[in-house]
mmCIF file as gemmi writes it, N, C-alpha and C atoms, coordinates in Angstrom:
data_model
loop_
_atom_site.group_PDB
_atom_site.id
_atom_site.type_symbol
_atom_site.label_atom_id
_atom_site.label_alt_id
_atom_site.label_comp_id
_atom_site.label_asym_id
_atom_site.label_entity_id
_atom_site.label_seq_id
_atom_site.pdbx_PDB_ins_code
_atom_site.Cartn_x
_atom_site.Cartn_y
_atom_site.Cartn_z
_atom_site.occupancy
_atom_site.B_iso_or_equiv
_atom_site.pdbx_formal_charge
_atom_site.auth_seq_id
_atom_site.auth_asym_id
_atom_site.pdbx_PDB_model_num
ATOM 1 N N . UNK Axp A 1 ? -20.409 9.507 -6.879 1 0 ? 1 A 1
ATOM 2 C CA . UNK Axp A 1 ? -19.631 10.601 -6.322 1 0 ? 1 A 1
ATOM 3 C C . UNK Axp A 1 ? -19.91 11.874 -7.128 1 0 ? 1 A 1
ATOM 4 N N . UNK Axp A 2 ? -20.514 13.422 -6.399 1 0 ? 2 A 1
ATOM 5 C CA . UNK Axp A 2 ? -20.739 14.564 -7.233 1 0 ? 2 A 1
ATOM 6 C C . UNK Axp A 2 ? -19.402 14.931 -7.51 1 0 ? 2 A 1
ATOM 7 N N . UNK Axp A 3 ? -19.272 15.492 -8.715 1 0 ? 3 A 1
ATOM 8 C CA . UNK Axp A 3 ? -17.891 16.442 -9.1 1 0 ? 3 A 1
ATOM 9 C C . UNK Axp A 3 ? -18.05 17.446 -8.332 1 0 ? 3 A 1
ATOM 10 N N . UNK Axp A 4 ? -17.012 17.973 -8.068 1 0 ? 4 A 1
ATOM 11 C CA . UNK Axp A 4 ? -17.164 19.234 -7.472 1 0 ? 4 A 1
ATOM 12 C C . UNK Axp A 4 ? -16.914 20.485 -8.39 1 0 ? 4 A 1
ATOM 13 N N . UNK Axp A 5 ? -17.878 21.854 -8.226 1 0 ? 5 A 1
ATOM 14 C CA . UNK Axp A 5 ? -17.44 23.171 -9.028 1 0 ? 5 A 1
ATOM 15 C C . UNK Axp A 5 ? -17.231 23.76 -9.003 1 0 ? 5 A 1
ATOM 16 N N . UNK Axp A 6 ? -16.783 24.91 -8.95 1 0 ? 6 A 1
ATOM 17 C CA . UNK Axp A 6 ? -15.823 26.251 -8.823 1 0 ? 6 A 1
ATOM 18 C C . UNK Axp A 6 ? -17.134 26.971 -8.932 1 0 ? 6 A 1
ATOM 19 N N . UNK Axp A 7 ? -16.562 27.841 -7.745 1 0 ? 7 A 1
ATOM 20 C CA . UNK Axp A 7 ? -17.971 28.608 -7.451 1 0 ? 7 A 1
ATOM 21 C C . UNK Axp A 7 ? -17.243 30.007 -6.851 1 0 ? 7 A 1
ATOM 22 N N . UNK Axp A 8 ? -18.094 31.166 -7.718 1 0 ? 8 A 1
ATOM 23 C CA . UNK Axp A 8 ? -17.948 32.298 -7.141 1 0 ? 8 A 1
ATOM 24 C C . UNK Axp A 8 ? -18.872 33.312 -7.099 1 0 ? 8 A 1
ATOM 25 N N . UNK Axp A 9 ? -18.051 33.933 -5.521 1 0 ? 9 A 1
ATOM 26 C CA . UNK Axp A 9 ? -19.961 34.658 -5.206 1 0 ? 9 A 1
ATOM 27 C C . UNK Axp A 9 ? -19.438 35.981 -5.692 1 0 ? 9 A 1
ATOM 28 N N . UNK Axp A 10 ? -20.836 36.487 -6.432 1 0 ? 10 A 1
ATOM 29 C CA . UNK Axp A 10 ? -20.751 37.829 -7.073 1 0 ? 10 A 1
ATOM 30 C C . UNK Axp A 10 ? -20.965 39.069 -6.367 1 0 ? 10 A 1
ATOM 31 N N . UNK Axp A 11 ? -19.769 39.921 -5.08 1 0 ? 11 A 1
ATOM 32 C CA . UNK Axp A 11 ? -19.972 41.013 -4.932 1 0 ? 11 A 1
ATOM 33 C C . UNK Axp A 11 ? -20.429 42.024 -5.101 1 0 ? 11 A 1
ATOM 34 N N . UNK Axp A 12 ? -21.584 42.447 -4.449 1 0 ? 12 A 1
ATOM 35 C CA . UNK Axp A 12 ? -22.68 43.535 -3.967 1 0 ? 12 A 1
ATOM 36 C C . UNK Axp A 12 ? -23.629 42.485 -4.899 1 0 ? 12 A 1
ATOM 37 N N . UNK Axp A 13 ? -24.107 41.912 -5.617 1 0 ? 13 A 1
ATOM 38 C CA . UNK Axp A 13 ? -25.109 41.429 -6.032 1 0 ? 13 A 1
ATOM 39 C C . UNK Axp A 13 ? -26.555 41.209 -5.215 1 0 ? 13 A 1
ATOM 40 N N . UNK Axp A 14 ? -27.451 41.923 -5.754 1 0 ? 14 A 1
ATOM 41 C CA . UNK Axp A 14 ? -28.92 41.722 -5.261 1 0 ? 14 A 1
ATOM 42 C C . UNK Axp A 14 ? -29.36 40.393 -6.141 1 0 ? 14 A 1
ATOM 43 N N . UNK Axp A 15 ? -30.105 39.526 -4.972 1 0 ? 15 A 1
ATOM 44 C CA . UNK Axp A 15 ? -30.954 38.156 -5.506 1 0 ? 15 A 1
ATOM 45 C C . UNK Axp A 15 ? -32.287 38.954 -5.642 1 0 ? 15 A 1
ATOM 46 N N . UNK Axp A 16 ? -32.789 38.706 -7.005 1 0 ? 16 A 1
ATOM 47 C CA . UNK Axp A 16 ? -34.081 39.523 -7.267 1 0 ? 16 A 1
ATOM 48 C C . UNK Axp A 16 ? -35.208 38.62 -6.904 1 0 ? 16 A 1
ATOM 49 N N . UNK Axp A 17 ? -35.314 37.451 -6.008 1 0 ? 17 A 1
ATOM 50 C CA . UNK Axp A 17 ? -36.248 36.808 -5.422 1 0 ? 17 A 1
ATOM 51 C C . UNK Axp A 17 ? -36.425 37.48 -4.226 1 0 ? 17 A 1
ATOM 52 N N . UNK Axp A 18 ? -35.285 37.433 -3.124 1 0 ? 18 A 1
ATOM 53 C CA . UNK Axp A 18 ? -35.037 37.415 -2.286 1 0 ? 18 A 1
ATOM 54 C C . UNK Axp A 18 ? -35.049 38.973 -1.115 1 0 ? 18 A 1
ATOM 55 N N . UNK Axp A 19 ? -34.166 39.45 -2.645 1 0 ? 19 A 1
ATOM 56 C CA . UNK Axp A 19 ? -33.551 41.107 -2.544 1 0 ? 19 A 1
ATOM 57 C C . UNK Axp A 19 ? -32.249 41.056 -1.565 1 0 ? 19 A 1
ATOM 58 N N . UNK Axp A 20 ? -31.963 39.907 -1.034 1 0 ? 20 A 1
ATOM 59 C CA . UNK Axp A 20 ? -30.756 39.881 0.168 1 0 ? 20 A 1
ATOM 60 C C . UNK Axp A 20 ? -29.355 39.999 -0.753 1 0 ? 20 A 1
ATOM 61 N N . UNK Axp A 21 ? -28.124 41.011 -0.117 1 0 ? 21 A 1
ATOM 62 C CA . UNK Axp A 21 ? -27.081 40.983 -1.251 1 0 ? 21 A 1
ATOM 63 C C . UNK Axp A 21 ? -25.991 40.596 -0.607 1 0 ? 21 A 1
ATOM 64 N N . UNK Axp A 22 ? -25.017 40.028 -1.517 1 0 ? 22 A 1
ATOM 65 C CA . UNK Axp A 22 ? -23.578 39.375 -1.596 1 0 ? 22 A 1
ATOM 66 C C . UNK Axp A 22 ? -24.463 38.206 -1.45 1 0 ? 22 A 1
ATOM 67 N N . UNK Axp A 23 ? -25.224 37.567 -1.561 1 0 ? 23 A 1
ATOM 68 C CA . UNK Axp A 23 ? -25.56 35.933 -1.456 1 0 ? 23 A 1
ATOM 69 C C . UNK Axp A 23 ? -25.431 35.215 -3.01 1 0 ? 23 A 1
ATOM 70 N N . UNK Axp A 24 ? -24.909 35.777 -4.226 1 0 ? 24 A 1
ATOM 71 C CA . UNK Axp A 24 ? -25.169 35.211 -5.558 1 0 ? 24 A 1
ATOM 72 C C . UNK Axp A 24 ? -23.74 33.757 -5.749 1 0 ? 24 A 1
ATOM 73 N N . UNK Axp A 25 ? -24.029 33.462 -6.159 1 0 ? 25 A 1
ATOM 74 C CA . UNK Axp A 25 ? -23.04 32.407 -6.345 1 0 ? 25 A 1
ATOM 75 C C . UNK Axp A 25 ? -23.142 32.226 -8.055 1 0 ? 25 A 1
ATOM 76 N N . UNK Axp A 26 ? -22.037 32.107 -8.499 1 0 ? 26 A 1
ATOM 77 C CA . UNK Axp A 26 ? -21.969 32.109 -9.953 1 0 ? 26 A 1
ATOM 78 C C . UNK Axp A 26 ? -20.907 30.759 -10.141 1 0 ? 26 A 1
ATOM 79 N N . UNK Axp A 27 ? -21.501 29.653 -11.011 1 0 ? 27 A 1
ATOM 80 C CA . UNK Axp A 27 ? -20.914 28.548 -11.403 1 0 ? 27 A 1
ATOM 81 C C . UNK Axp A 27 ? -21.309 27.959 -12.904 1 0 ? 27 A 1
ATOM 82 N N . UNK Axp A 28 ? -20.23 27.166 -13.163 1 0 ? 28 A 1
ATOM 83 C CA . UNK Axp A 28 ? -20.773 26.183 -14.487 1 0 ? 28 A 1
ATOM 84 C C . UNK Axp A 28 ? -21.045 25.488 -14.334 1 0 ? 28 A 1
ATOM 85 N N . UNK Axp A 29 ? -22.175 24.76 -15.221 1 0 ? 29 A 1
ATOM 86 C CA . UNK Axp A 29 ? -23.012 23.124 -14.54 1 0 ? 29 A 1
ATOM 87 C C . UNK Axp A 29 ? -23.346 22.779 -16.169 1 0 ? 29 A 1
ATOM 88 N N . UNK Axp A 30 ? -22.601 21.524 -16.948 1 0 ? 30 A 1
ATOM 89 C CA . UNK Axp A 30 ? -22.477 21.043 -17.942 1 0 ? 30 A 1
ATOM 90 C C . UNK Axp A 30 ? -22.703 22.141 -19.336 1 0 ? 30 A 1
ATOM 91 N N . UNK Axp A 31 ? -21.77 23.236 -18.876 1 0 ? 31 A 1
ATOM 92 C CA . UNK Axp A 31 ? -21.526 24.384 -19.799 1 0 ? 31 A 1
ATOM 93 C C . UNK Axp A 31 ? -22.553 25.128 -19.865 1 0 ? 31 A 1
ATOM 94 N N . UNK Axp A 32 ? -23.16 25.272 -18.792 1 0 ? 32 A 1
ATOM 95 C CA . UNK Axp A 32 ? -24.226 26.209 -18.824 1 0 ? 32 A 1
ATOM 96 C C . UNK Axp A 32 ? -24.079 26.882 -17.608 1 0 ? 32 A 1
ATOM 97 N N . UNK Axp A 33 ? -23.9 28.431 -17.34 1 0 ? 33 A 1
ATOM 98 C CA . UNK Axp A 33 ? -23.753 29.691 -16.49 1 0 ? 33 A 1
ATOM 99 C C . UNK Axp A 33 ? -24.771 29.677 -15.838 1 0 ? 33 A 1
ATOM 100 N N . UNK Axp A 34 ? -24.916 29.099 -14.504 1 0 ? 34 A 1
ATOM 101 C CA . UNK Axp A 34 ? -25.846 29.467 -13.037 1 0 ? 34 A 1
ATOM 102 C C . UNK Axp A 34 ? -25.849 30.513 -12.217 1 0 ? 34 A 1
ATOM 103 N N . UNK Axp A 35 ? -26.48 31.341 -11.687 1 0 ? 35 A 1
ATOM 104 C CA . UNK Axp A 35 ? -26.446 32.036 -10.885 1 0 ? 35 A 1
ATOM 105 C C . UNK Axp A 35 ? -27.192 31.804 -9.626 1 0 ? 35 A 1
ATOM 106 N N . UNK Axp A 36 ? -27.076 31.027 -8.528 1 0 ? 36 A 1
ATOM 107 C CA . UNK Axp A 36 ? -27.471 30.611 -7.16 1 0 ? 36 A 1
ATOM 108 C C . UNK Axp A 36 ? -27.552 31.502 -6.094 1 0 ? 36 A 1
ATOM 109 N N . UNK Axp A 37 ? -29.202 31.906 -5.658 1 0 ? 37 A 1
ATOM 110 C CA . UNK Axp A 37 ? -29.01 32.238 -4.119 1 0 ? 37 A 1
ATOM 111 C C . UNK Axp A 37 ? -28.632 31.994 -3.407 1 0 ? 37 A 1
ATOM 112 N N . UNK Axp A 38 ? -27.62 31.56 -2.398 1 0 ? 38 A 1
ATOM 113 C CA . UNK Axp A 38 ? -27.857 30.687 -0.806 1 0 ? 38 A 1
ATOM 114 C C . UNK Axp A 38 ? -28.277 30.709 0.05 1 0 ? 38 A 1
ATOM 115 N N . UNK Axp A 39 ? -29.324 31.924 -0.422 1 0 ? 39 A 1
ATOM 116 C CA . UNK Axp A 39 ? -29.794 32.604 1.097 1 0 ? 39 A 1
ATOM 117 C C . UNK Axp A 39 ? -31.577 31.604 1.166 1 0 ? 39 A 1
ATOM 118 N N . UNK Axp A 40 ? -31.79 31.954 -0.593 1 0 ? 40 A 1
ATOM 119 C CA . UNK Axp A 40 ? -32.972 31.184 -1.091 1 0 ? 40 A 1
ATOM 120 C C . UNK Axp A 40 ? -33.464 30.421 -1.869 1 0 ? 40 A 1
ATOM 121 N N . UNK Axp A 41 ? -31.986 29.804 -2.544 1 0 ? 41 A 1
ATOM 122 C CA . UNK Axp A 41 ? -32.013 28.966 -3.797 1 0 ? 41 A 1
ATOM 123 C C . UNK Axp A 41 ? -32.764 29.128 -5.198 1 0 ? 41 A 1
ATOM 124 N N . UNK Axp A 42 ? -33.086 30.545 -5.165 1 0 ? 42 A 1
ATOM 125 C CA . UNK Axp A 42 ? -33.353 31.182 -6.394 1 0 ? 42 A 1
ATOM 126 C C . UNK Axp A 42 ? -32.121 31.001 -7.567 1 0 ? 42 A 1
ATOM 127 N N . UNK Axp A 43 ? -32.6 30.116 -8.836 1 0 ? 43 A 1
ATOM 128 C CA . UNK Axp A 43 ? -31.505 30.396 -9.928 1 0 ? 43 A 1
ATOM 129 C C . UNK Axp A 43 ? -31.89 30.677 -10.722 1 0 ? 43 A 1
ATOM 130 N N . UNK Axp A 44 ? -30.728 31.621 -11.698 1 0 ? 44 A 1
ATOM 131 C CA . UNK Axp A 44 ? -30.897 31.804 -12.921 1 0 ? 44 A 1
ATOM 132 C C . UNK Axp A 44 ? -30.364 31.039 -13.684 1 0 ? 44 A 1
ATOM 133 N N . UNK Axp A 45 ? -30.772 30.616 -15.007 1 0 ? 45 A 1
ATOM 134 C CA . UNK Axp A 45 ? -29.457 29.841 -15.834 1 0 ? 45 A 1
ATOM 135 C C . UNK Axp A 45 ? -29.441 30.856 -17.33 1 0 ? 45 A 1
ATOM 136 N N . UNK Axp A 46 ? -28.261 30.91 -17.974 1 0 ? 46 A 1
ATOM 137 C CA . UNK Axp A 46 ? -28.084 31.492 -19.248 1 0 ? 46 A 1
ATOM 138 C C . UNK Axp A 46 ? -26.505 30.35 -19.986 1 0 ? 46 A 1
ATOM 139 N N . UNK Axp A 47 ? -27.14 30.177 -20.888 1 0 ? 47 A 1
ATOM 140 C CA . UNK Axp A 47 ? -26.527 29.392 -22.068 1 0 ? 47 A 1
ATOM 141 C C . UNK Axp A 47 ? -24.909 30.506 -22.683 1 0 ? 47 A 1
ATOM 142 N N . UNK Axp A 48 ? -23.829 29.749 -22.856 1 0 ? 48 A 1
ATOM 143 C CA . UNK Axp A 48 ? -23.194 30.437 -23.576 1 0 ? 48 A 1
ATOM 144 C C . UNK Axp A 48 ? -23.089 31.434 -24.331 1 0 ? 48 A 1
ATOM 145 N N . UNK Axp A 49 ? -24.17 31.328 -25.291 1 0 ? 49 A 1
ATOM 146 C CA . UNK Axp A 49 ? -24.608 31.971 -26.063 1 0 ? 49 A 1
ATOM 147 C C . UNK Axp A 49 ? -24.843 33.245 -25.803 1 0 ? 49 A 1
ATOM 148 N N . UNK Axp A 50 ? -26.346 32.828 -24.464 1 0 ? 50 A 1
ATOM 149 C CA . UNK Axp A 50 ? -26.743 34.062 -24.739 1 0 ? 50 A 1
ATOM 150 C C . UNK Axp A 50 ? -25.682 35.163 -23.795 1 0 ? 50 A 1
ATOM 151 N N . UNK Axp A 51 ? -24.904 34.744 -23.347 1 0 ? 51 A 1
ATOM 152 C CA . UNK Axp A 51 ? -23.445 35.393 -22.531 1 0 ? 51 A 1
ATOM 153 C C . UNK Axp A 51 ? -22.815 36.123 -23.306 1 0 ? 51 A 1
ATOM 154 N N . UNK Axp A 52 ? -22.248 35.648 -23.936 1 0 ? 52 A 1
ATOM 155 C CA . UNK Axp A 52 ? -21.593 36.08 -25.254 1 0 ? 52 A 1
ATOM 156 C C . UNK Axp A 52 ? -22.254 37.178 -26.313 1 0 ? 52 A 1
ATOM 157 N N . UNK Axp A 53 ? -23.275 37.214 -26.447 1 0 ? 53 A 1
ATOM 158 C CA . UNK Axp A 53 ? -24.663 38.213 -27.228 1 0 ? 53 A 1
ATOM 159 C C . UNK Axp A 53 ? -24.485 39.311 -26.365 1 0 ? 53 A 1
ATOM 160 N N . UNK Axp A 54 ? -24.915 38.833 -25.089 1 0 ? 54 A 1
ATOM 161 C CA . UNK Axp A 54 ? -25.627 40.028 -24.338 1 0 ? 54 A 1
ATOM 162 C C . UNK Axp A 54 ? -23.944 41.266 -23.898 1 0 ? 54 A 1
ATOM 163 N N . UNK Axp A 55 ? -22.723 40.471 -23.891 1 0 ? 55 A 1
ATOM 164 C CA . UNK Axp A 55 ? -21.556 41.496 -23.518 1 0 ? 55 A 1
ATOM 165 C C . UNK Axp A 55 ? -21.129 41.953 -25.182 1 0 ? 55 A 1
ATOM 166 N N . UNK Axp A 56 ? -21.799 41.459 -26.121 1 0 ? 56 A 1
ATOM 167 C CA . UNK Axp A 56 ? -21.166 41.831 -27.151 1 0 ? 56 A 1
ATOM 168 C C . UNK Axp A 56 ? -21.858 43.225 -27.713 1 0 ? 56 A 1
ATOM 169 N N . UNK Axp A 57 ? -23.486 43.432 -26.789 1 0 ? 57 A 1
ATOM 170 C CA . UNK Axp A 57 ? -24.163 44.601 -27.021 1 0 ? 57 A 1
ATOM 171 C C . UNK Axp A 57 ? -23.45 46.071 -26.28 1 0 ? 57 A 1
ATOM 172 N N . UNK Axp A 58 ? -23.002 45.829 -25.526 1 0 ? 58 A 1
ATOM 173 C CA . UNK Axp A 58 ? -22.234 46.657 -24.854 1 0 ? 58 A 1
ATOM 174 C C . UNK Axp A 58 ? -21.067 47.348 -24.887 1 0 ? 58 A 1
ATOM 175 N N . UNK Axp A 59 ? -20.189 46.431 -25.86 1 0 ? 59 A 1
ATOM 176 C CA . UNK Axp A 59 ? -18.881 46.936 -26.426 1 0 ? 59 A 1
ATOM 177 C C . UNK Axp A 59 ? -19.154 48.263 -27.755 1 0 ? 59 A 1
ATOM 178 N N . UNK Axp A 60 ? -18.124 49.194 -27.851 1 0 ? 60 A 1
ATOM 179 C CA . UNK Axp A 60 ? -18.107 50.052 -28.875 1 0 ? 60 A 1
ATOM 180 C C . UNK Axp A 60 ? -16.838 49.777 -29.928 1 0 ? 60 A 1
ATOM 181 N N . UNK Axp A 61 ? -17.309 49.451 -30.661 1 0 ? 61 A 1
ATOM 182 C CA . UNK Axp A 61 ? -15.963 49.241 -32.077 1 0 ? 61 A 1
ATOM 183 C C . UNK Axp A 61 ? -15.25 50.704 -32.467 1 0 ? 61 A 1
ATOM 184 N N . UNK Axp A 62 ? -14.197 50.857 -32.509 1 0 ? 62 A 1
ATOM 185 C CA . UNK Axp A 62 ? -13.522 52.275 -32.78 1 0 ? 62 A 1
ATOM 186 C C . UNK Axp A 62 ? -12.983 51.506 -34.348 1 0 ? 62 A 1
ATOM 187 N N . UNK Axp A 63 ? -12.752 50.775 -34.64 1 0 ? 63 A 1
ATOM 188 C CA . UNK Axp A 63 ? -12.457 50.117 -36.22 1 0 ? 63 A 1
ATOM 189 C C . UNK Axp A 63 ? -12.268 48.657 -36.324 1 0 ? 63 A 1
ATOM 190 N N . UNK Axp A 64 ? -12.61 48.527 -37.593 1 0 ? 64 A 1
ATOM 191 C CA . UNK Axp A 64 ? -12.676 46.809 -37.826 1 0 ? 64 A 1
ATOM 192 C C . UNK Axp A 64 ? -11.122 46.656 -38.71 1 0 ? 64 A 1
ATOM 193 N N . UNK Axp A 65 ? -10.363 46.081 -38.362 1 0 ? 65 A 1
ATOM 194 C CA . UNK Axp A 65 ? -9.221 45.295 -39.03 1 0 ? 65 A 1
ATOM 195 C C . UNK Axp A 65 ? -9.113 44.32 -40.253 1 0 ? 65 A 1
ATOM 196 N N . UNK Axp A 66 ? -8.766 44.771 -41.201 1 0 ? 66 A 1
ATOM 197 C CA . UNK Axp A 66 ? -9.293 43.982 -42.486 1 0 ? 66 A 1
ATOM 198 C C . UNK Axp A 66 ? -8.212 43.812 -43.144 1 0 ? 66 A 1
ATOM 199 N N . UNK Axp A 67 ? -7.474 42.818 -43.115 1 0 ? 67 A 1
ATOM 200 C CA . UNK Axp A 67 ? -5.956 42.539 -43.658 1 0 ? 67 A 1
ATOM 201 C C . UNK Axp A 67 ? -6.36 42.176 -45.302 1 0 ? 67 A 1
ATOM 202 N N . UNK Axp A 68 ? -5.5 42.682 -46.08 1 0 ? 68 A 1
ATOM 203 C CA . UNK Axp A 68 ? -5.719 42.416 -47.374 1 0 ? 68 A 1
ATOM 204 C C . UNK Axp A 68 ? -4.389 41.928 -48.024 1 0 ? 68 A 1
């Protein structure tokens, strides 16, 4: 019997195989972040990790908190 997964499609998203948009589907599959065409079964996969890296380049620190 497959588990079933929580799946959500990523609004206005372009499939860069395909180029067709709203078709992305975004799910977890044994802790690893998929991104699914349905139009063409193009996926991406990215690891925790690199999830976590890549939004952490983007943030701006206004101060670091240093309890003493």
């Amino acid at each position: 019997m497959e588990t079933r997964r929580k799946k959500r499609f990523i609004a206005g998203a372009k499939c860069p195989a395909c180029g067709k948009i709203d078709t992305m589907m975004l799910y977890m599959e044994h802790g690893v972040e998929k991104v699914t065409c349905v139009e063409c079964g193009d996926t991406q996969v990215q690891t925790q990790e690199a999830v976590t890296e890549a939004g952490r380049q983007a943030e701006q620190v206004i101060g670091v908190f240093r309890p003493e």
